[in-house]
N, CA and C atoms as an extended XYZ file, in Angstrom:
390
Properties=species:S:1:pos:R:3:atomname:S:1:resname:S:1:resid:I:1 pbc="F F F"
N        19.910       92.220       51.674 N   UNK     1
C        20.217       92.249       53.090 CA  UNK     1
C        20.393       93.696       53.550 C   UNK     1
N        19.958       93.958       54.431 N   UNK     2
C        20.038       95.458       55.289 CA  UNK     2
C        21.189       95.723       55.646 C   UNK     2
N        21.506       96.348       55.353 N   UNK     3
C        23.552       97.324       56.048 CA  UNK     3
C        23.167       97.687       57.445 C   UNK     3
N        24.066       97.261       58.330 N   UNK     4
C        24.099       97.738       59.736 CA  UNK     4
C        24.706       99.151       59.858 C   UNK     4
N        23.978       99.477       60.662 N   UNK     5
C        24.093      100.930       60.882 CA  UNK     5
C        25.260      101.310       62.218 C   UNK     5
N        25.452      101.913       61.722 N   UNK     6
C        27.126      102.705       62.781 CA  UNK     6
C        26.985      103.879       63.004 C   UNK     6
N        27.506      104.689       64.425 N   UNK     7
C        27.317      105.674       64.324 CA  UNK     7
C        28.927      105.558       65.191 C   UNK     7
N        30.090      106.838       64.436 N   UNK     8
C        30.998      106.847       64.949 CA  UNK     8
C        31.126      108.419       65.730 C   UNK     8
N        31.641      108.416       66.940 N   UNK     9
C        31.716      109.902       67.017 CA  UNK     9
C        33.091      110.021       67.375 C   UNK     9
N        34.007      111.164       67.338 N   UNK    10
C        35.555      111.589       67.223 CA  UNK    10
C        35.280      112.803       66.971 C   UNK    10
N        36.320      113.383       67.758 N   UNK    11
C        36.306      115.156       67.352 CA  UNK    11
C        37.652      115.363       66.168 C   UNK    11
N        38.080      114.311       65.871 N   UNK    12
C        38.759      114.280       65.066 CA  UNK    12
C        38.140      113.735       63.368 C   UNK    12
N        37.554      114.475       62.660 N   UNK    13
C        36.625      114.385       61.469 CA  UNK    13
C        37.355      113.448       60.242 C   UNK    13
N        38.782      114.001       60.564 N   UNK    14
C        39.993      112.726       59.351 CA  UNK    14
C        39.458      111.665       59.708 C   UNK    14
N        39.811      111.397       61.587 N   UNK    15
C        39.890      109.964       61.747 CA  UNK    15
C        38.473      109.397       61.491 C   UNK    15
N        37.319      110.290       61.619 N   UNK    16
C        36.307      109.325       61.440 CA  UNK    16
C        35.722      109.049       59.956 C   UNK    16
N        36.218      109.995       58.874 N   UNK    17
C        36.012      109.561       57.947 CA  UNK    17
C        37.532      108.271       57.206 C   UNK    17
N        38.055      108.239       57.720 N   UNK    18
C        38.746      107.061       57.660 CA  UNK    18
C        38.106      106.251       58.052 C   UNK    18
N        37.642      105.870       59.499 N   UNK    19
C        36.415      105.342       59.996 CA  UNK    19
C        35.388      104.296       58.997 C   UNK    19
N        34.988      106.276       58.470 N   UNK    20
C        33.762      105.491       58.133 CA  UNK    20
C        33.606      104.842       56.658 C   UNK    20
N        34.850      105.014       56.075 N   UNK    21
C        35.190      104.355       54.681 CA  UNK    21
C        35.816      102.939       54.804 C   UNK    21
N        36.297      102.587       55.963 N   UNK    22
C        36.350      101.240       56.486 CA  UNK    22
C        35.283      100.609       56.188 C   UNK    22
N        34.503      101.153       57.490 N   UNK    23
C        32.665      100.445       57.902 CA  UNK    23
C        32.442      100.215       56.693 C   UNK    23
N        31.986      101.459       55.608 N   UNK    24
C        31.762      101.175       54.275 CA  UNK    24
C        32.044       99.478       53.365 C   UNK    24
N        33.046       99.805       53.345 N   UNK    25
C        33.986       98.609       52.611 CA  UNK    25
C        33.261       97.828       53.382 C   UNK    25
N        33.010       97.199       54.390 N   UNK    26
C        32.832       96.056       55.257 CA  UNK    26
C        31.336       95.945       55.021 C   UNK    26
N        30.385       97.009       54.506 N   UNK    27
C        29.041       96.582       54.453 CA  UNK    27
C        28.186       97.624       55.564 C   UNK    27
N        28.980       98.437       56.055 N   UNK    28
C        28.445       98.885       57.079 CA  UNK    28
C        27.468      100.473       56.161 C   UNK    28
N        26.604      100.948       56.927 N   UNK    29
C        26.265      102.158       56.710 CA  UNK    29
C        26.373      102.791       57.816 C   UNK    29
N        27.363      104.524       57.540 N   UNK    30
C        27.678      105.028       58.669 CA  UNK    30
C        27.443      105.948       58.798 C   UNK    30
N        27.560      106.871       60.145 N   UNK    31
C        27.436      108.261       60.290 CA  UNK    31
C        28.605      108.743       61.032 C   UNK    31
N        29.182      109.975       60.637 N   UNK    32
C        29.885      110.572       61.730 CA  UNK    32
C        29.337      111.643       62.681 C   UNK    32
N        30.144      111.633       63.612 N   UNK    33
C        29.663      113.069       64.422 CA  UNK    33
C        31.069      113.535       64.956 C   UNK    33
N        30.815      114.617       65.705 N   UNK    34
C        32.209      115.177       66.075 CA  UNK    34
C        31.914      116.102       67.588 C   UNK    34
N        30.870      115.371       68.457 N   UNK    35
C        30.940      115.623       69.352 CA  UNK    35
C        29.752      115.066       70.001 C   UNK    35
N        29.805      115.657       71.756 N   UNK    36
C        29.010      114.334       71.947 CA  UNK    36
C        27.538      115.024       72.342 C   UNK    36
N        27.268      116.124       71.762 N   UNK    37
C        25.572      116.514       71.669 CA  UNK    37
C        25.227      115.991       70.457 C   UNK    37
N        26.043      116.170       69.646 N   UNK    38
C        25.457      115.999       68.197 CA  UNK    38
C        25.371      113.983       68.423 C   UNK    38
N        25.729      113.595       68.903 N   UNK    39
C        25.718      112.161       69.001 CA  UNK    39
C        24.304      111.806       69.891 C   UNK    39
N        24.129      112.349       70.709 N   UNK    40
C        22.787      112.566       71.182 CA  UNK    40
C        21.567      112.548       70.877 C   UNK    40
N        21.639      113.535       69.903 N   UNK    41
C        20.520      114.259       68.922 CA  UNK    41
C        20.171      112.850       67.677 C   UNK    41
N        21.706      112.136       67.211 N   UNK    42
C        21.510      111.035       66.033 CA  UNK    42
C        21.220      109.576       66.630 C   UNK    42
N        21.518      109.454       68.077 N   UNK    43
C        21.320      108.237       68.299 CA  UNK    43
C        20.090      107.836       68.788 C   UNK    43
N        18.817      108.069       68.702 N   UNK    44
C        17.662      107.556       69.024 CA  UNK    44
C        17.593      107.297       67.463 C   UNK    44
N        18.335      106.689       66.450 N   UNK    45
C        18.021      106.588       65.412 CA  UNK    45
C        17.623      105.842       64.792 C   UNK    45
N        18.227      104.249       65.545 N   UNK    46
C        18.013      102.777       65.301 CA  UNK    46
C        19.560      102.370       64.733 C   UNK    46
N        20.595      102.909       65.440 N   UNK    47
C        21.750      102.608       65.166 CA  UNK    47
C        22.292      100.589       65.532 C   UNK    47
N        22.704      100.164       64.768 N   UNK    48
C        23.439       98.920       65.478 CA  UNK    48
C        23.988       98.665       66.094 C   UNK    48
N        25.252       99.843       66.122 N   UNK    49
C        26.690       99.768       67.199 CA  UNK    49
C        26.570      101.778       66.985 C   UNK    49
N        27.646      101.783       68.414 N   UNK    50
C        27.676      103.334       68.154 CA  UNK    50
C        29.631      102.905       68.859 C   UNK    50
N        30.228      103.836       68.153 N   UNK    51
C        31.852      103.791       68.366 CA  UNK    51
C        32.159      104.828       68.872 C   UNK    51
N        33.314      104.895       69.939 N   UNK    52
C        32.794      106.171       70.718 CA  UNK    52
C        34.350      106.264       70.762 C   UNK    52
N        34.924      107.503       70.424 N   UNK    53
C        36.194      107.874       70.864 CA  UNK    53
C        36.087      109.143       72.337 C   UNK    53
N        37.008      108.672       72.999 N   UNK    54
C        36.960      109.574       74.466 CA  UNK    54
C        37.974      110.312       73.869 C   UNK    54
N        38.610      110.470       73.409 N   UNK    55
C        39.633      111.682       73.688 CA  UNK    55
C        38.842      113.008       73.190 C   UNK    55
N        38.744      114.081       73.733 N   UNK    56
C        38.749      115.593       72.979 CA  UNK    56
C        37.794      115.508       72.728 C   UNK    56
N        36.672      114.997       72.736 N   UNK    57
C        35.118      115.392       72.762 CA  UNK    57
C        34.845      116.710       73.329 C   UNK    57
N        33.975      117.456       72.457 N   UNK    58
C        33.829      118.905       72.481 CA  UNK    58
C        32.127      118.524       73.218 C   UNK    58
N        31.876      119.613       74.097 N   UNK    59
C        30.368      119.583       74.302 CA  UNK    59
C        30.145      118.735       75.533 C   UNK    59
N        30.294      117.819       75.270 N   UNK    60
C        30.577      116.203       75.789 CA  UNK    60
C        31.027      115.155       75.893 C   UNK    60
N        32.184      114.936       77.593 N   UNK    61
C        33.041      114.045       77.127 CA  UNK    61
C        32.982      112.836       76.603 C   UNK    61
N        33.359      111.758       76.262 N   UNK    62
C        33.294      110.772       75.513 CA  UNK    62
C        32.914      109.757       76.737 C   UNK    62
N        33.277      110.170       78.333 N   UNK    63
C        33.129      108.891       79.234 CA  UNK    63
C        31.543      109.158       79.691 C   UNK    63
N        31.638      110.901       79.968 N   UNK    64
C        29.570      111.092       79.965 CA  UNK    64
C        28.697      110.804       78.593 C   UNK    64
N        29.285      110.682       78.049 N   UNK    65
C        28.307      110.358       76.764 CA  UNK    65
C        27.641      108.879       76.805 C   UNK    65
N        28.865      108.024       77.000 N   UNK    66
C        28.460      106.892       77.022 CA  UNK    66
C        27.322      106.433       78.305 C   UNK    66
N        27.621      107.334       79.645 N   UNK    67
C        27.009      107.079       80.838 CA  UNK    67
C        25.447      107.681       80.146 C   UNK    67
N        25.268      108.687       79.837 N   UNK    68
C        24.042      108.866       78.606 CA  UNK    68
C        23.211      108.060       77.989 C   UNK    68
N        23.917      107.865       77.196 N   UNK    69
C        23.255      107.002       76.033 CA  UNK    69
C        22.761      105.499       77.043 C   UNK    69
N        23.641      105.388       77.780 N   UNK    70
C        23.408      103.565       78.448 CA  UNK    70
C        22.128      103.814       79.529 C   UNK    70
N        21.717      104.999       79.641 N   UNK    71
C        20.682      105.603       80.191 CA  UNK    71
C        19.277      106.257       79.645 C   UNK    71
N        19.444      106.166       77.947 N   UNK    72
C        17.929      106.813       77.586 CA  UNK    72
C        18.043      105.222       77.137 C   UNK    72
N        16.217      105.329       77.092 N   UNK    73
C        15.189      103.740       76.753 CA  UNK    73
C        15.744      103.673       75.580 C   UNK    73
N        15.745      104.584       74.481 N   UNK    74
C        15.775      104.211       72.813 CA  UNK    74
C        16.920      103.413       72.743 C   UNK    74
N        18.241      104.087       73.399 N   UNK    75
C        19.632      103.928       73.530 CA  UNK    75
C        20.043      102.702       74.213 C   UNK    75
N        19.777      102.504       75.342 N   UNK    76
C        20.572      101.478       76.319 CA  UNK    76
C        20.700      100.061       75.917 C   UNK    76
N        19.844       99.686       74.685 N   UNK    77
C        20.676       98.007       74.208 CA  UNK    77
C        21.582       98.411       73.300 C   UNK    77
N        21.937       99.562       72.686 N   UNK    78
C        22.691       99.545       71.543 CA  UNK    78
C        24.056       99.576       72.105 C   UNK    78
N        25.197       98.477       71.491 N   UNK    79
C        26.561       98.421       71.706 CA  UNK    79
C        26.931       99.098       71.563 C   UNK    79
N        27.623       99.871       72.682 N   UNK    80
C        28.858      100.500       72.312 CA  UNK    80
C        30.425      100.238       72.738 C   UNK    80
N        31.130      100.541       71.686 N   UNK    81
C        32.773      100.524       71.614 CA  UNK    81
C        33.123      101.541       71.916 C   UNK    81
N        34.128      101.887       73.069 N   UNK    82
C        34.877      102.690       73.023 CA  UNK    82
C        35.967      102.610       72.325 C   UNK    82
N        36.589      103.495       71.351 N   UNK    83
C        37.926      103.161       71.427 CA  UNK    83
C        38.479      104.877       71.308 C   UNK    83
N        40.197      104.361       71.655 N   UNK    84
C        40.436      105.531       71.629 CA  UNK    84
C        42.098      105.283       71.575 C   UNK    84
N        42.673      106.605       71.621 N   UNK    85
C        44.451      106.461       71.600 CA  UNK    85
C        45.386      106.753       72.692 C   UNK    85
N        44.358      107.003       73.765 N   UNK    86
C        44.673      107.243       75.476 CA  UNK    86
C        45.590      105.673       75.535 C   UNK    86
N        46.311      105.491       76.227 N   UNK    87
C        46.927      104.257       76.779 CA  UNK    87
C        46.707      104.171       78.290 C   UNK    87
N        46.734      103.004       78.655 N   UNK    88
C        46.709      103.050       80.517 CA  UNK    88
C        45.259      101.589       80.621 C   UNK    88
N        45.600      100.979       81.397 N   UNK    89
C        44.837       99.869       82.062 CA  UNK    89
C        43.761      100.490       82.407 C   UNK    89
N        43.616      101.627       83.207 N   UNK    90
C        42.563      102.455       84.095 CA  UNK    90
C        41.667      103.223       82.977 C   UNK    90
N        42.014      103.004       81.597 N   UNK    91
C        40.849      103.264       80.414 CA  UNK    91
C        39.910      102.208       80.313 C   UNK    91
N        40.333      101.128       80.396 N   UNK    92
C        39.716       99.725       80.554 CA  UNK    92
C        38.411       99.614       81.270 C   UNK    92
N        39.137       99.952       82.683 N   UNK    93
C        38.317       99.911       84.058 CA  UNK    93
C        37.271      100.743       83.567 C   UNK    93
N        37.797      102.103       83.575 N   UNK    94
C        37.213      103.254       83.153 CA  UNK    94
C        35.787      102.789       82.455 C   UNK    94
N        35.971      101.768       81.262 N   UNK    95
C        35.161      102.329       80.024 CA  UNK    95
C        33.737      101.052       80.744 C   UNK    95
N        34.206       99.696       81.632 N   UNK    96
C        33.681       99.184       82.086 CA  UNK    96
C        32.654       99.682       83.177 C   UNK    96
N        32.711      100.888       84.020 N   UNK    97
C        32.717      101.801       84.880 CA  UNK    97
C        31.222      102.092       84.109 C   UNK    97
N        31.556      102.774       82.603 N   UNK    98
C        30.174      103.916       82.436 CA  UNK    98
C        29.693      102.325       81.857 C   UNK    98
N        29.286      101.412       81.614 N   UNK    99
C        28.593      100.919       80.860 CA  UNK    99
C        28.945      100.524       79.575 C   UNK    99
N        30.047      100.640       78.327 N   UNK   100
C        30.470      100.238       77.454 CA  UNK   100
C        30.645       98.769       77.598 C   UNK   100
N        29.910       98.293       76.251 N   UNK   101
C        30.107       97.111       75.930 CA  UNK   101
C        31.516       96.483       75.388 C   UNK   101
N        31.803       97.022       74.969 N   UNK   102
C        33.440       96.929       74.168 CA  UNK   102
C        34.635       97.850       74.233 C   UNK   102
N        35.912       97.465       74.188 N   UNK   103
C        36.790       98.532       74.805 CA  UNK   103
C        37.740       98.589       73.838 C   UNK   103
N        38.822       98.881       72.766 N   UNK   104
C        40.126       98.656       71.981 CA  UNK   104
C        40.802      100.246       71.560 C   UNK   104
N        41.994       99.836       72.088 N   UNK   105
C        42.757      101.201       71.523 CA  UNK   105
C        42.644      101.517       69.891 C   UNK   105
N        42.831      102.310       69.166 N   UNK   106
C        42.473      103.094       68.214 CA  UNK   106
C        43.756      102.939       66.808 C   UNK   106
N        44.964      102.146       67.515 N   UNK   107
C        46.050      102.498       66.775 CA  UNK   107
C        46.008      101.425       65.408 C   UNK   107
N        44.932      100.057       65.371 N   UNK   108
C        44.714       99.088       64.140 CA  UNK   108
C        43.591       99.180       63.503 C   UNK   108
N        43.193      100.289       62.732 N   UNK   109
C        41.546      100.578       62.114 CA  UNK   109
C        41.030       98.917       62.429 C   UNK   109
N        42.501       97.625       61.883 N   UNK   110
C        41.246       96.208       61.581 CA  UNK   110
C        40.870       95.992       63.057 C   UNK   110
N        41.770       95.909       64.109 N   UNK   111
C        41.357       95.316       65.276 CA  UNK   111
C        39.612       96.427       65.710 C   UNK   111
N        39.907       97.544       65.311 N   UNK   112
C        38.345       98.534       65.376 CA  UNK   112
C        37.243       98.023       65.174 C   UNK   112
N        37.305       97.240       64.012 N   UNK   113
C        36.262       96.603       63.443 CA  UNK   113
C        36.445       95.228       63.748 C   UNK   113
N        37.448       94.392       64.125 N   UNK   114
C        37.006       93.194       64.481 CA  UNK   114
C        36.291       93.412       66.216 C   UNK   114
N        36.387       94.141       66.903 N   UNK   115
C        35.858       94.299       68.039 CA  UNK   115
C        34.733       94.609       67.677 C   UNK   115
N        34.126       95.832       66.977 N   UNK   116
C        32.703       96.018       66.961 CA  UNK   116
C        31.943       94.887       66.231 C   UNK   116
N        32.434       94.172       65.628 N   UNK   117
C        32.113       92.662       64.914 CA  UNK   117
C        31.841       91.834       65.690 C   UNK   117
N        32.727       91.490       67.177 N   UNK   118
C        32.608       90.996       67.856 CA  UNK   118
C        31.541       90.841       68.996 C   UNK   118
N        31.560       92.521       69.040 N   UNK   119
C        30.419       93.127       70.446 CA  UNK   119
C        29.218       92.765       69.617 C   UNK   119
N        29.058       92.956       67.865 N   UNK   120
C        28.024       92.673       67.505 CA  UNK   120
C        27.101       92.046       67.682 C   UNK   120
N        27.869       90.527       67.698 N   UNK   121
C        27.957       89.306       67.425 CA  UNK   121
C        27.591       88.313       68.784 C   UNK   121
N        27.677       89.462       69.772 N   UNK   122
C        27.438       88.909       71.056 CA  UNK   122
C        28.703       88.271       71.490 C   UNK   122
N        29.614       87.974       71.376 N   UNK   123
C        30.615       87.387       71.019 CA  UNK   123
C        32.011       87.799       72.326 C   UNK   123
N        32.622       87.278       73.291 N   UNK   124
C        33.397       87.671       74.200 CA  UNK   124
C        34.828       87.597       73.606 C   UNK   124
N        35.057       88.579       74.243 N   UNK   125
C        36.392       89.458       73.342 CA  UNK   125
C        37.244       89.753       74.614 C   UNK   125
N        38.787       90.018       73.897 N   UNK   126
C        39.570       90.824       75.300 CA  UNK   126
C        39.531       91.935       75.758 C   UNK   126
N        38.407       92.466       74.558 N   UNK   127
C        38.166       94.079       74.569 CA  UNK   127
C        36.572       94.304       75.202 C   UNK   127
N        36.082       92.976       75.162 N   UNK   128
C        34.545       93.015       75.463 CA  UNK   128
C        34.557       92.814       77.241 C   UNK   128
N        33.729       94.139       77.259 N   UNK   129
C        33.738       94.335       78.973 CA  UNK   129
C        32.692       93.527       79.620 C   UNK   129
N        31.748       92.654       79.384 N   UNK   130
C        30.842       92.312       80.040 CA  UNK   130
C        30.961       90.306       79.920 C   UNK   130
């Protein structure tokens, strides 16, 4: 069986290799990035899900990135999750706003992955914006 492909981006490199040793364990094959050109450049790749943290994105913020990506042809069916460690209702709105498929704060690695499992899956969630 083929490993689904992930692409996580965070300007925080701990958190995404925590991240991406999760995905791992779960079957996933992943990539990190640590900002949001370099996420750019990897995602016409044939990614499955792409996980998008907004906070502190260098280059490019995490809310234009997503308005991006939901805008090139290669890009625009691939799910994306935001998550992040911002708090506030108006992240929600927010992430519904650029186009994100999925929304969950950052503070339960499992709830991380049961959401992108979910958005996978087609699957309506409390975190799933559409």
């Amino acid at each position: 069986m083929k490993k689904k492909k992930i692409l996580i981006v965070d300007s925080d490199l701990l958190s995404c290799r925590a991240y991406q040793k999760l995905f791992e364990k779960k079957g996933f094959k992943v990539e990190c990035c640590i900002d949001g050109n370099e996420c750019l450049e990897k995602a016409n790749t044939g990614y499955g899900c792409i996980l998008v943290d907004t906070t502190n994105l260098a280059k490019l913020d995490g809310w234009h990135l997503v308005s991006e990506l939901k805008n090139h042809d290669h890009v625009k069916n691939t799910p994306i999750v935001i998550f992040t460690s911002s708090t506030g209702d108006h992240y929600f709105e927010k992430a519904k706003e650029v186009g994100a498929d999925g929304f969950v704060f950052k503070f339960s690695p499992q709830q991380v992955f049961e959401e992108v499992e979910k958005v996978l899956r087609g699957g309506v969630t409390k975190g799933n914006l559409h």
